[in-house]
C-alpha positions in Angstrom: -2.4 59.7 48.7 -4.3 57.6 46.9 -8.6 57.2 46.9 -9.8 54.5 49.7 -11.3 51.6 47.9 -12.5 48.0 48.0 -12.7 46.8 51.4 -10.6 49.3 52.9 -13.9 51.6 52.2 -16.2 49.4 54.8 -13.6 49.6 57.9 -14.7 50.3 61.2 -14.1 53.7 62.8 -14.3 54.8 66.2 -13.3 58.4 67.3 -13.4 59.3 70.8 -12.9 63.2 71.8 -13.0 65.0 75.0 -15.2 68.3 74.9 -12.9 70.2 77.1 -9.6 69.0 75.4 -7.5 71.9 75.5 -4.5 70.6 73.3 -6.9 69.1 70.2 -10.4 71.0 70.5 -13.2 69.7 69.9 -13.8 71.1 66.7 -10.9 69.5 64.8 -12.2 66.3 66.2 -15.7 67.3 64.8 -13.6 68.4 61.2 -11.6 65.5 61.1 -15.0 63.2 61.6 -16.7 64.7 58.8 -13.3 64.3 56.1 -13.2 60.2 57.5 -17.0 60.1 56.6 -16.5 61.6 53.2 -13.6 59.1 52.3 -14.8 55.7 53.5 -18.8 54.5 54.5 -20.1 57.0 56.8 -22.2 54.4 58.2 -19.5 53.0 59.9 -17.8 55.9 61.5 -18.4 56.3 65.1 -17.7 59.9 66.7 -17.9 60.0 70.6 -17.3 62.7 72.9 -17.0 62.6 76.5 -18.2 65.6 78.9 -15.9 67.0 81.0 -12.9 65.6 79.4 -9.4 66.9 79.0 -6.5 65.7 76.5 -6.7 62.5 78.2 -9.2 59.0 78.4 -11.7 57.7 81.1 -13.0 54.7 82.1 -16.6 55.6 79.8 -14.1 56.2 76.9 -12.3 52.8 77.7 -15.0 50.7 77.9 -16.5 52.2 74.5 -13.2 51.3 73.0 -13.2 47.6 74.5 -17.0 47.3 73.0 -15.7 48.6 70.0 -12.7 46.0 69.8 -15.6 43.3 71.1 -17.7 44.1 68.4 -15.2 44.5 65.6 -11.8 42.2 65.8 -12.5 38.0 66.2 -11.4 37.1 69.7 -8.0 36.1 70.4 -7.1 32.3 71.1 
């Protein structure tokens, strides 16, 4: 795999994790965070975790993914 360069360096990134994910803990989502924040702008790396939460989504986590796509991607015509 190659280094991340040019613009491919200032993408947007959000991660969402549950803290009670019993498949994928919490701390491979924590681990994983930190490695995407060593390869591209750690500025734009977004880690959020949601109490309570299994290996599954919520509305909370689906409407800071629609914010996310709001804030990020043009609007569709």
């Amino acid at each position: 795999q190659g280094p991340i360069s040019g613009v491919n360096k200032d993408i947007a990134v959000l991660q969402c994790h549950g803290d009670c994910d019993p498949l994928v803990p919490l701390m491979f989502g924590s681990l994983t965070v930190e490695k995407l924040k060593s390869m591209i702008n750690p500025a734009n790396v977004t880690f959020k975790t949601y109490s309570g939460l299994m290996h599954s989504s919520s509305l909370e986590e689906m409407m800071d993914v629609k914010q996310f796509i709001d804030k990020h991607l043009p609007p569709v015509d």
